[in-house]
PyMOL Python script that loads the backbone (N, CA, C, O; Angstrom):
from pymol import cmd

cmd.read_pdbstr("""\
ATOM      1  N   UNK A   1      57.414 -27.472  10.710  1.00  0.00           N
ATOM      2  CA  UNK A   1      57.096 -26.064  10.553  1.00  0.00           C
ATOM      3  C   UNK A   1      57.511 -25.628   9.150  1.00  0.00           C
ATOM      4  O   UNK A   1      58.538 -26.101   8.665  1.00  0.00           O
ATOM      5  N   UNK A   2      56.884 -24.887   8.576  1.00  0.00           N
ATOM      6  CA  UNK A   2      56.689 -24.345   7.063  1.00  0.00           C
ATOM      7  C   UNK A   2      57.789 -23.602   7.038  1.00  0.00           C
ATOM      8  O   UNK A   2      57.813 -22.798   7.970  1.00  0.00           O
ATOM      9  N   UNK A   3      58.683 -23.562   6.351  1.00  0.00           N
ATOM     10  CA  UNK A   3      60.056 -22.122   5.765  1.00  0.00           C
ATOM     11  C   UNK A   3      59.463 -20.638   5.080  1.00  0.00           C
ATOM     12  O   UNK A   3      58.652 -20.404   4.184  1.00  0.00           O
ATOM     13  N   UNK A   4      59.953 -20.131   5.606  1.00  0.00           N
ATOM     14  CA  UNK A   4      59.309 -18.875   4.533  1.00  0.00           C
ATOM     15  C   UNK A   4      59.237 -19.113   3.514  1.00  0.00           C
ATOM     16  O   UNK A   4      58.100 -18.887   3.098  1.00  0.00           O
ATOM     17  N   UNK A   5      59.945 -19.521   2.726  1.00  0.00           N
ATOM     18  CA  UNK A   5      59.386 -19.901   0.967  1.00  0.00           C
ATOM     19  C   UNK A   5      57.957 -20.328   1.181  1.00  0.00           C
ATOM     20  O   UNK A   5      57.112 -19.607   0.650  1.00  0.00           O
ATOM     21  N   UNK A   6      57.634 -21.132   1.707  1.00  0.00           N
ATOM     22  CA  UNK A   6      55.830 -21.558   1.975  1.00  0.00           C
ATOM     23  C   UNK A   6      55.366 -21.052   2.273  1.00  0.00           C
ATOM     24  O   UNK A   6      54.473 -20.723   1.492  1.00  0.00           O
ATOM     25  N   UNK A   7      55.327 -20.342   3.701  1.00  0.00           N
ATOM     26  CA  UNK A   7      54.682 -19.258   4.006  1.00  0.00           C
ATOM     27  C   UNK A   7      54.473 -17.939   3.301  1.00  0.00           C
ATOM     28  O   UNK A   7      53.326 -17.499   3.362  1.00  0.00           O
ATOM     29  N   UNK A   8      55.594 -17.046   2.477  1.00  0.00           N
ATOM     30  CA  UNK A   8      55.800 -16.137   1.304  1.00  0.00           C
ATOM     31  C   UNK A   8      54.714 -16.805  -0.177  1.00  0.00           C
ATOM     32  O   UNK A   8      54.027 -15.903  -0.655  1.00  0.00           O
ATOM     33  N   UNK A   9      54.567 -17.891  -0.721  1.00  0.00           N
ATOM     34  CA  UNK A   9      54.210 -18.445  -1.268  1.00  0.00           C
ATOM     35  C   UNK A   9      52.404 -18.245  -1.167  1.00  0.00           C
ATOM     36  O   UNK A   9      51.556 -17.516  -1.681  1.00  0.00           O
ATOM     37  N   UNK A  10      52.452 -19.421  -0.136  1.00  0.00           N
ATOM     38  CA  UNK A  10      50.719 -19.766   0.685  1.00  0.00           C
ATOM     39  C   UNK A  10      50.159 -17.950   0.649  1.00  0.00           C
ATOM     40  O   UNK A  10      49.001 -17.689   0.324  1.00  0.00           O
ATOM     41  N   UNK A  11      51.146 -16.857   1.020  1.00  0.00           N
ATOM     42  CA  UNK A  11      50.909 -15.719   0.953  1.00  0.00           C
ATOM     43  C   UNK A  11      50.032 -15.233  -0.122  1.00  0.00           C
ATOM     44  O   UNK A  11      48.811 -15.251  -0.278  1.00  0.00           O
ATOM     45  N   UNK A  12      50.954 -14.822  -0.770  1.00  0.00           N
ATOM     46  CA  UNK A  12      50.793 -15.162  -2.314  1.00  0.00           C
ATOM     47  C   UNK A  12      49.456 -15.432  -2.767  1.00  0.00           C
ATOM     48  O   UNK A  12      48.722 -14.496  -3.083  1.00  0.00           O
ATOM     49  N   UNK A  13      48.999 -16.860  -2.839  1.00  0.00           N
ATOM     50  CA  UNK A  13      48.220 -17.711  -3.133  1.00  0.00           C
ATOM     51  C   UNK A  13      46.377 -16.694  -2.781  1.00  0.00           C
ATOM     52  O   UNK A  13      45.352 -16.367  -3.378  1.00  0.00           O
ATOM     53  N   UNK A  14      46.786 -16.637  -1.924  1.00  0.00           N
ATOM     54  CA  UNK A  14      46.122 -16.151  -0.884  1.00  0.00           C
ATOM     55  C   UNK A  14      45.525 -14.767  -1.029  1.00  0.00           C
ATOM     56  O   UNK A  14      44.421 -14.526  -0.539  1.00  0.00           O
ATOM     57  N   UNK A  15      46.305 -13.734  -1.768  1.00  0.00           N
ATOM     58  CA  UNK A  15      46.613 -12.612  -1.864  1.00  0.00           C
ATOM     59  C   UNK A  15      45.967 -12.658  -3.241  1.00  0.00           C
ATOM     60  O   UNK A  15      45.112 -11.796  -3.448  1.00  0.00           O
ATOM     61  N   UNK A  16      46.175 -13.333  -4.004  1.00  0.00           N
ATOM     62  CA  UNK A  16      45.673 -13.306  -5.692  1.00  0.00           C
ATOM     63  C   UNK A  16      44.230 -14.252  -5.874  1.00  0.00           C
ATOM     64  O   UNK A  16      43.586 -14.365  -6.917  1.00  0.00           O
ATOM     65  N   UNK A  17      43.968 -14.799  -4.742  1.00  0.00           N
ATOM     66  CA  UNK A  17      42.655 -15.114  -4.829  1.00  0.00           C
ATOM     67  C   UNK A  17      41.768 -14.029  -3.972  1.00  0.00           C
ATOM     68  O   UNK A  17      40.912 -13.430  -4.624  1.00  0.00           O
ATOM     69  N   UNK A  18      41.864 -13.779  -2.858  1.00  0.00           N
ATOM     70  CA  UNK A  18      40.987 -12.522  -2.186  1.00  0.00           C
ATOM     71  C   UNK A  18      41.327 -11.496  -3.624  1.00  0.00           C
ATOM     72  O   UNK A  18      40.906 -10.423  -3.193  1.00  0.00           O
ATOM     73  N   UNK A  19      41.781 -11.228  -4.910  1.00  0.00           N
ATOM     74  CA  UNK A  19      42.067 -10.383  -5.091  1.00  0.00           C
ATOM     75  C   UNK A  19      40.522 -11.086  -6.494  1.00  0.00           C
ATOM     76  O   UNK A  19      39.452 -10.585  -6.838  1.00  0.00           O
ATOM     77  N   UNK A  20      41.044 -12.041  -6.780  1.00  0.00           N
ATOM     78  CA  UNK A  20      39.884 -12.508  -7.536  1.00  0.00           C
ATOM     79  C   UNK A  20      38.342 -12.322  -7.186  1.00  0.00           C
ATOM     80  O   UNK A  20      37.291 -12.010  -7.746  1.00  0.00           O
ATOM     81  N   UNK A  21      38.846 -12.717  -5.862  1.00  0.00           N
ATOM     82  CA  UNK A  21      37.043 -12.626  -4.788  1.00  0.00           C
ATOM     83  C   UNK A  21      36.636 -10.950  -5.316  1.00  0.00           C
ATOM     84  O   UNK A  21      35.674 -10.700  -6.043  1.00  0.00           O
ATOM     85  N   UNK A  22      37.506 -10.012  -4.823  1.00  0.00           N
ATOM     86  CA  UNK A  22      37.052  -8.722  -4.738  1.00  0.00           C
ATOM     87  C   UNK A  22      36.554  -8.553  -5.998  1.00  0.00           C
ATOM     88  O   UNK A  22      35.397  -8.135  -5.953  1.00  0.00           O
ATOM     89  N   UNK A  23      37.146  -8.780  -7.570  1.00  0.00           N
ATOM     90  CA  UNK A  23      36.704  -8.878  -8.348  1.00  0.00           C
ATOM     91  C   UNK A  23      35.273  -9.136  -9.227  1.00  0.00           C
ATOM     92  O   UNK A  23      34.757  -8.773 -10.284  1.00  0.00           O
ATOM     93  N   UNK A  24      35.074  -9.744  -8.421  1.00  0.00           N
ATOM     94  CA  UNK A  24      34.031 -10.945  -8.849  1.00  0.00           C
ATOM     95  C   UNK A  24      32.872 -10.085  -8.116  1.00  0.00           C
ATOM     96  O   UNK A  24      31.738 -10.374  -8.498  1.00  0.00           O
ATOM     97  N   UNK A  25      32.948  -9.258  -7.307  1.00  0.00           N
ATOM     98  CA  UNK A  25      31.910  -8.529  -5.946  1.00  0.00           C
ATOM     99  C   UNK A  25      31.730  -7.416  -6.998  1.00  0.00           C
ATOM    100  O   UNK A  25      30.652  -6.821  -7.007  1.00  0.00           O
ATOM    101  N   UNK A  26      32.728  -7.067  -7.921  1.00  0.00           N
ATOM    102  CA  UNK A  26      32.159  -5.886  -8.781  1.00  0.00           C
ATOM    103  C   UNK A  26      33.471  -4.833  -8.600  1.00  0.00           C
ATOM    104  O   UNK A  26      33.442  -3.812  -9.288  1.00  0.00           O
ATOM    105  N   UNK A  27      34.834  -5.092  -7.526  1.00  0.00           N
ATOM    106  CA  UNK A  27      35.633  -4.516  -7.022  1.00  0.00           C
ATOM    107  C   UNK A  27      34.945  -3.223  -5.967  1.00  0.00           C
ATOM    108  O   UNK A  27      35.208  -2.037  -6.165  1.00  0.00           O
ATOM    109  N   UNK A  28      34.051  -3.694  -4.855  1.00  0.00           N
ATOM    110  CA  UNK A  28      33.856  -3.145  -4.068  1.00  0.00           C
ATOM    111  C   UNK A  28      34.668  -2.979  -2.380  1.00  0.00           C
ATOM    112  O   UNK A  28      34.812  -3.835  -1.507  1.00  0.00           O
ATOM    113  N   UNK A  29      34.908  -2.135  -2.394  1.00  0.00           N
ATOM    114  CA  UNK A  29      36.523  -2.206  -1.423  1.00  0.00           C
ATOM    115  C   UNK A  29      35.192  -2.167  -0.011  1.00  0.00           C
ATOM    116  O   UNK A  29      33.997  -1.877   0.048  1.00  0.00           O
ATOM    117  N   UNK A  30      36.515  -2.755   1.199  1.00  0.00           N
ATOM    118  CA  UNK A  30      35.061  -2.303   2.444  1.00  0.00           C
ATOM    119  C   UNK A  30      35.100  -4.065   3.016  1.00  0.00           C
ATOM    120  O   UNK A  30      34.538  -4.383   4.064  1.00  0.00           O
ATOM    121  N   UNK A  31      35.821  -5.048   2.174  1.00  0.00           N
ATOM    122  CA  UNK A  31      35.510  -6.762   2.327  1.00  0.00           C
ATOM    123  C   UNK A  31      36.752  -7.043   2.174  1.00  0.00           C
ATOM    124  O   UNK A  31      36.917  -8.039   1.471  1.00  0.00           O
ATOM    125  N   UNK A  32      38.239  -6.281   2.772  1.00  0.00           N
ATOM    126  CA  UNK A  32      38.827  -7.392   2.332  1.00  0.00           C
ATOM    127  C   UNK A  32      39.061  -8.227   3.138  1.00  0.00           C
ATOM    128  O   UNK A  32      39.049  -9.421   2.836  1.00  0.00           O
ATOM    129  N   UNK A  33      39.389  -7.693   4.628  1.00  0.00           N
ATOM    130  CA  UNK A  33      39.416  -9.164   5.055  1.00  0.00           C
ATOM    131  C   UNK A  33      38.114 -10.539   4.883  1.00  0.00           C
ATOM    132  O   UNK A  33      38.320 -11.623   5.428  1.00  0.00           O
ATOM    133  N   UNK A  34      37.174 -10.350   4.288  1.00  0.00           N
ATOM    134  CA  UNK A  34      36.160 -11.046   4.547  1.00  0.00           C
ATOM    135  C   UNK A  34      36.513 -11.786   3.129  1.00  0.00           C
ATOM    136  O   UNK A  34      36.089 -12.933   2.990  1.00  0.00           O
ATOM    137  N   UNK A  35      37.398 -11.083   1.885  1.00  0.00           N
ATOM    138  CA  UNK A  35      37.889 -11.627   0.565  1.00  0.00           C
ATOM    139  C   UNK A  35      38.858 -12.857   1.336  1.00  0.00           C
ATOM    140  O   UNK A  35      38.716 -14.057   1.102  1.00  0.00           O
ATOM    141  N   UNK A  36      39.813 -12.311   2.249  1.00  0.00           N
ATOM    142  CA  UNK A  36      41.066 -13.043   2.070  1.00  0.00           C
ATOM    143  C   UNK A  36      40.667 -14.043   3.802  1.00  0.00           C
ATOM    144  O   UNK A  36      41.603 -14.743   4.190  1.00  0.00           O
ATOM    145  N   UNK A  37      40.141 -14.046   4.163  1.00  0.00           N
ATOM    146  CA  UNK A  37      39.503 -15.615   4.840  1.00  0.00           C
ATOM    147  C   UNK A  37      38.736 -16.239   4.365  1.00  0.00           C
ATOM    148  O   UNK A  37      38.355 -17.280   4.900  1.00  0.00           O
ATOM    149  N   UNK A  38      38.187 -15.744   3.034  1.00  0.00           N
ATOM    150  CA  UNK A  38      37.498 -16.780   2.017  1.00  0.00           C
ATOM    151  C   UNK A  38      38.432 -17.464   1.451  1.00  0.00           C
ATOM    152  O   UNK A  38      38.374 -18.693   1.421  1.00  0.00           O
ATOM    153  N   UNK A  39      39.502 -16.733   0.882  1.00  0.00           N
ATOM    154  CA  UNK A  39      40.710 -17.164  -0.067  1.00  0.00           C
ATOM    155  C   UNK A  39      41.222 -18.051   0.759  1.00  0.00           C
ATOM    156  O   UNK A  39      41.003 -19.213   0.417  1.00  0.00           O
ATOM    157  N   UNK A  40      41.966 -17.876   1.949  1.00  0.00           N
ATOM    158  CA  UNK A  40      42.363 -18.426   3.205  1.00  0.00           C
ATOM    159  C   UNK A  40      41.597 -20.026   3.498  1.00  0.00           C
ATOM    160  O   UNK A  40      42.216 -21.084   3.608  1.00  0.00           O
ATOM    161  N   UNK A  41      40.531 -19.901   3.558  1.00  0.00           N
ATOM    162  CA  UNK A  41      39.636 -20.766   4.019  1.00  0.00           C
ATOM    163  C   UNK A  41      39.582 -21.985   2.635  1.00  0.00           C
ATOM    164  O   UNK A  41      40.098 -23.088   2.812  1.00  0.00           O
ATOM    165  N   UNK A  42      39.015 -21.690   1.505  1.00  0.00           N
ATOM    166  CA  UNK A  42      38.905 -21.907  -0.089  1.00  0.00           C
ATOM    167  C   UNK A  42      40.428 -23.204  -0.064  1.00  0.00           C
ATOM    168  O   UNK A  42      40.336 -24.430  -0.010  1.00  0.00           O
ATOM    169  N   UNK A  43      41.914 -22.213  -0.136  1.00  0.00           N
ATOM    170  CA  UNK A  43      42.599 -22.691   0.040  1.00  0.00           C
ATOM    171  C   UNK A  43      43.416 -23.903   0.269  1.00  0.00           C
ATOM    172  O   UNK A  43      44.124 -24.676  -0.376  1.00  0.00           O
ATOM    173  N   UNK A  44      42.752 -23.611   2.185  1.00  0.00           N
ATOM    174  CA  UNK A  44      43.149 -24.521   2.891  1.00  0.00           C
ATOM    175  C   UNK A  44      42.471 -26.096   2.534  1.00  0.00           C
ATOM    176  O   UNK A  44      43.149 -27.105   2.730  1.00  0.00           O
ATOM    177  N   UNK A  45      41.161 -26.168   2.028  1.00  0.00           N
ATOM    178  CA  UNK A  45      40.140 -26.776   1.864  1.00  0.00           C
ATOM    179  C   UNK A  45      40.775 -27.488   0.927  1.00  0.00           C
ATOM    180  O   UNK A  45      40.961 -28.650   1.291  1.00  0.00           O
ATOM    181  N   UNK A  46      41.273 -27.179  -0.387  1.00  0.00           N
ATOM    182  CA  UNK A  46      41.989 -27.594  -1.239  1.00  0.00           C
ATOM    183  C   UNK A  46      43.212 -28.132  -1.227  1.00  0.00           C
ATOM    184  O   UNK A  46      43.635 -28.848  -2.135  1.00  0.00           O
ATOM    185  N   UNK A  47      43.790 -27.852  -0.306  1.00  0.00           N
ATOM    186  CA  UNK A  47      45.127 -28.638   0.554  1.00  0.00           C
ATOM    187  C   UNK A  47      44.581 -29.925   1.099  1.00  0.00           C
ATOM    188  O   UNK A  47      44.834 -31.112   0.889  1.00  0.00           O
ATOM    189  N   UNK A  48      43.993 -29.469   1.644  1.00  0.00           N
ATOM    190  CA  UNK A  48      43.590 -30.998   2.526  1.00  0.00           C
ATOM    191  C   UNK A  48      42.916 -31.788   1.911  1.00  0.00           C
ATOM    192  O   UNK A  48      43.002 -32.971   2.242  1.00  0.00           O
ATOM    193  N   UNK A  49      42.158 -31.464   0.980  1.00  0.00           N
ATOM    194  CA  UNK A  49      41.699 -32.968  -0.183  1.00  0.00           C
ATOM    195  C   UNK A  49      43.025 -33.262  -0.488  1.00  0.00           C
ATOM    196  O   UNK A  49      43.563 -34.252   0.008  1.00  0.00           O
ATOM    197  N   UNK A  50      43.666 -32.447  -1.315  1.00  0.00           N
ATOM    198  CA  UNK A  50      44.618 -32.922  -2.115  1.00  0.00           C
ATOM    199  C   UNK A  50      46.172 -33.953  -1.179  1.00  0.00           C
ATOM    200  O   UNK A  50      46.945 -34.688  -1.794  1.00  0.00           O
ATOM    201  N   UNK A  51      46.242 -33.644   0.592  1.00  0.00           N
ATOM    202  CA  UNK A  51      47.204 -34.416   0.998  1.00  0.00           C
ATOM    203  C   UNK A  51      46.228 -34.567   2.571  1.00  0.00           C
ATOM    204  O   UNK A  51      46.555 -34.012   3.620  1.00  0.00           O
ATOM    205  N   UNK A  52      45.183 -35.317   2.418  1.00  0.00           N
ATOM    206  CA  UNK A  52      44.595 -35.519   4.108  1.00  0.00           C
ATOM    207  C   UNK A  52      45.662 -35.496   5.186  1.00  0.00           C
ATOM    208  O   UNK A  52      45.200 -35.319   6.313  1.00  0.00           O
ATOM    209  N   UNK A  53      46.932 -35.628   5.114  1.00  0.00           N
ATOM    210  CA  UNK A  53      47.161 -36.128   6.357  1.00  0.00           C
ATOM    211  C   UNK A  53      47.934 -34.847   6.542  1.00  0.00           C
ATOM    212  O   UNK A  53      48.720 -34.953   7.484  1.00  0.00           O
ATOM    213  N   UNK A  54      47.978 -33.283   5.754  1.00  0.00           N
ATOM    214  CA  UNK A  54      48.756 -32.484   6.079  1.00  0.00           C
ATOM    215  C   UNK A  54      48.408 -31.293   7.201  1.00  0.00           C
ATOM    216  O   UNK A  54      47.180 -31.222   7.267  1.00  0.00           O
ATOM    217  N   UNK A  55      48.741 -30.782   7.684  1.00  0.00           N
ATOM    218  CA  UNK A  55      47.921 -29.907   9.007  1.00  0.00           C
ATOM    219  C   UNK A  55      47.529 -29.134   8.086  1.00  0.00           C
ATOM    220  O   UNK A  55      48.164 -28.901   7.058  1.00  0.00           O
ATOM    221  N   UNK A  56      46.280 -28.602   8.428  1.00  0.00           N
ATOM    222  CA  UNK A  56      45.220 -27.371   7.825  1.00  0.00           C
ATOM    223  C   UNK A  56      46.004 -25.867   8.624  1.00  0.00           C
ATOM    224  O   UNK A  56      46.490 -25.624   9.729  1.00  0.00           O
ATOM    225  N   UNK A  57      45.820 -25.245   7.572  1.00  0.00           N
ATOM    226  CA  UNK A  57      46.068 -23.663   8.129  1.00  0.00           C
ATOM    227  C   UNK A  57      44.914 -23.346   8.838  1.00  0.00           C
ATOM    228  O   UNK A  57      43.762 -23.745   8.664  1.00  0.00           O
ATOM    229  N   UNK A  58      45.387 -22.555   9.681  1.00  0.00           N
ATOM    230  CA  UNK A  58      44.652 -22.184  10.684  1.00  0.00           C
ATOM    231  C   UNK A  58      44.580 -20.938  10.723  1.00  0.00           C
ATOM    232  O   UNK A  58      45.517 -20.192  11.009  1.00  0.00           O
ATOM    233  N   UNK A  59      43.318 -20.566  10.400  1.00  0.00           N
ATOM    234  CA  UNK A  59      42.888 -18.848   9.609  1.00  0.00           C
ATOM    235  C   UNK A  59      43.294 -17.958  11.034  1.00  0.00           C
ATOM    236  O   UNK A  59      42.987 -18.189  12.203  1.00  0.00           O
ATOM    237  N   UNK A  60      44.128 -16.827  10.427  1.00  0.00           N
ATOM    238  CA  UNK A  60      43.769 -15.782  11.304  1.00  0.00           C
ATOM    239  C   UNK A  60      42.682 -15.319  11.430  1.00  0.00           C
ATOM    240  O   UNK A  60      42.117 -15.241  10.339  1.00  0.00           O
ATOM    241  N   UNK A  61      41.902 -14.846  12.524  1.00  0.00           N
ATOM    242  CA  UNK A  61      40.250 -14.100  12.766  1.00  0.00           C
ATOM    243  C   UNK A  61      40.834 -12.794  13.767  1.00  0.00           C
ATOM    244  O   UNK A  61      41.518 -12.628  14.776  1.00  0.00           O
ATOM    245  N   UNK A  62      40.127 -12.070  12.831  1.00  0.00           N
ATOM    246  CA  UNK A  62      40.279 -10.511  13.896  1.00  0.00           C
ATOM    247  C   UNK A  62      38.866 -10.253  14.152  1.00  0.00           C
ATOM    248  O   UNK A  62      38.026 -10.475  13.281  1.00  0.00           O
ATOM    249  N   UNK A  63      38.540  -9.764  15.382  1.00  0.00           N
ATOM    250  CA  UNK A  63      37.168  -9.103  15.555  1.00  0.00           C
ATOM    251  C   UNK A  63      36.911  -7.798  14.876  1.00  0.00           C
ATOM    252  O   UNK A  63      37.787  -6.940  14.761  1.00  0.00           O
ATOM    253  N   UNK A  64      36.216  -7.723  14.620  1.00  0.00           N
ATOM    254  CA  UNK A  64      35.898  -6.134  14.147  1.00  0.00           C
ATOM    255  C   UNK A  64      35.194  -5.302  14.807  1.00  0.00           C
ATOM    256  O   UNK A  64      33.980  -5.246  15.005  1.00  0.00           O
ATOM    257  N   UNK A  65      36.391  -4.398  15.266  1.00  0.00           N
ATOM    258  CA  UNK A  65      35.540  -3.383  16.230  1.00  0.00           C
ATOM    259  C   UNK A  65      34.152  -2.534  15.431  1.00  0.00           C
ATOM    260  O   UNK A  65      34.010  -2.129  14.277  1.00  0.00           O
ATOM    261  N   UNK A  66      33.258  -2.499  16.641  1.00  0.00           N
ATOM    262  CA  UNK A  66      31.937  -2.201  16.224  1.00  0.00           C
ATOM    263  C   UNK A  66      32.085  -0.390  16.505  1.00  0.00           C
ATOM    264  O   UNK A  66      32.610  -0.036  17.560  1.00  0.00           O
ATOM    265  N   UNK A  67      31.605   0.654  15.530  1.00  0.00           N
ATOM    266  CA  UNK A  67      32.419   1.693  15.919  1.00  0.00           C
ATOM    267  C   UNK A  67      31.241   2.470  16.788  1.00  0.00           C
ATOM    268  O   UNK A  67      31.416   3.578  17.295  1.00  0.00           O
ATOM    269  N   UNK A  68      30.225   1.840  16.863  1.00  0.00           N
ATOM    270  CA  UNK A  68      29.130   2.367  17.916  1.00  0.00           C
ATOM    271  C   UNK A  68      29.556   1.748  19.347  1.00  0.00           C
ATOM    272  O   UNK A  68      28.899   2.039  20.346  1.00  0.00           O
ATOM    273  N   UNK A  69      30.726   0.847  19.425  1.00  0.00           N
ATOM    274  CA  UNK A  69      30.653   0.167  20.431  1.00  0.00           C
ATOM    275  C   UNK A  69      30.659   1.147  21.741  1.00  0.00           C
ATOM    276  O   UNK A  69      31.365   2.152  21.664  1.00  0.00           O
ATOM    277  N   UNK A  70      30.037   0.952  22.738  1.00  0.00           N
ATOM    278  CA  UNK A  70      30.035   1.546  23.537  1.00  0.00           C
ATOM    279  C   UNK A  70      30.847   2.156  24.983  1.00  0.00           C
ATOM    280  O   UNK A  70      30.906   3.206  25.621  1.00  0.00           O
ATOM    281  N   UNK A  71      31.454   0.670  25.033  1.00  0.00           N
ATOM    282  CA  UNK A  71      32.609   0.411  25.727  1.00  0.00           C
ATOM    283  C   UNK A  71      34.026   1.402  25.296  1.00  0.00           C
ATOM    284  O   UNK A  71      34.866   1.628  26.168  1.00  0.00           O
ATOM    285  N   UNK A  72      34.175   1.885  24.064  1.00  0.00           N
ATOM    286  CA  UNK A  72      35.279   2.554  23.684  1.00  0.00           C
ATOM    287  C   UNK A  72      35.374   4.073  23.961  1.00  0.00           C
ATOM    288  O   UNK A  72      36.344   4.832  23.956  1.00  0.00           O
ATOM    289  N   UNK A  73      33.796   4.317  24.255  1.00  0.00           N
ATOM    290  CA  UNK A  73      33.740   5.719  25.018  1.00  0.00           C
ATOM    291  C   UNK A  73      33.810   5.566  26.344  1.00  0.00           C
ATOM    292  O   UNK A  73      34.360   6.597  26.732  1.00  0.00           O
ATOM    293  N   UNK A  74      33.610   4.981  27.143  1.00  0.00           N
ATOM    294  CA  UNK A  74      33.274   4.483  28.651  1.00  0.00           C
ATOM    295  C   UNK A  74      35.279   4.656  29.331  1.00  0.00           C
ATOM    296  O   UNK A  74      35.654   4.934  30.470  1.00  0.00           O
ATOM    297  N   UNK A  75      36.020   4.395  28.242  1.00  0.00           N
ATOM    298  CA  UNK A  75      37.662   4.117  28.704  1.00  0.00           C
ATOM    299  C   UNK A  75      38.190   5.371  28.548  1.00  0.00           C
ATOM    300  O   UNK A  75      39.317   5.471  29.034  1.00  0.00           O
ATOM    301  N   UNK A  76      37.699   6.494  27.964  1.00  0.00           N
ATOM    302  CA  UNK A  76      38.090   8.175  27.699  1.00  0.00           C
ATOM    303  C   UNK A  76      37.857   8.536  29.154  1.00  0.00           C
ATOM    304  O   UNK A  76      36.962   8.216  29.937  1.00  0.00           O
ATOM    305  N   UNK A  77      39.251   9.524  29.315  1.00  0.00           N
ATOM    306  CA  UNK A  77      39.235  10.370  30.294  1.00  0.00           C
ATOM    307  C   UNK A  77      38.841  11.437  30.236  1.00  0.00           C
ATOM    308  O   UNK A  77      39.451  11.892  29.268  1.00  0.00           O
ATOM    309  N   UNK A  78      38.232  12.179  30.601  1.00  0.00           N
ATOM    310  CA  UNK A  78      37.479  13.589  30.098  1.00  0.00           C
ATOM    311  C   UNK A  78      38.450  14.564  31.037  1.00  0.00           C
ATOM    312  O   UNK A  78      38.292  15.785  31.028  1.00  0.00           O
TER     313      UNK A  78
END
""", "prot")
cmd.dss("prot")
cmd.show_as("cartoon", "prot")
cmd.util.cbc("prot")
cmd.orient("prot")
């Protein structure tokens, strides 16, 4: 298991490339998580050429609530 120094680090890493991504889009805000599981993803990809036999990070994924979703009115109590 990774120490916080790695994890704080890999952070980091991570954080200054989604920051590059956004950049590069023209700095259009509205993507970041979609910047930083690229960065995330990019990353990891680059780890694992560089030591095959090391475990791959394993991206966090959040769903994104859909704000038409329908279901989120259906749970209101009137």
């Amino acid at each position: 298991m990774p120490n916080s120094n790695d994890s704080s680090a890999l952070n980091d890493a991570i954080a200054k490339r989604a920051y590059e991504l956004y950049l590069q889009r023209g700095s259009v805000s509205g993507h970041e998580l979609d910047d930083w599981l690229e960065a995330e993803a990019e990353l990891s990809h680059a780890a694992a050429e560089e030591n095959p036999t090391a475990t791959p990070v394993q991206p966090v994924v959040r769903r994104r609530s859909n704000r038409g979703d329908s279901h989120s009115s259906s749970n209101r109590r009137v």
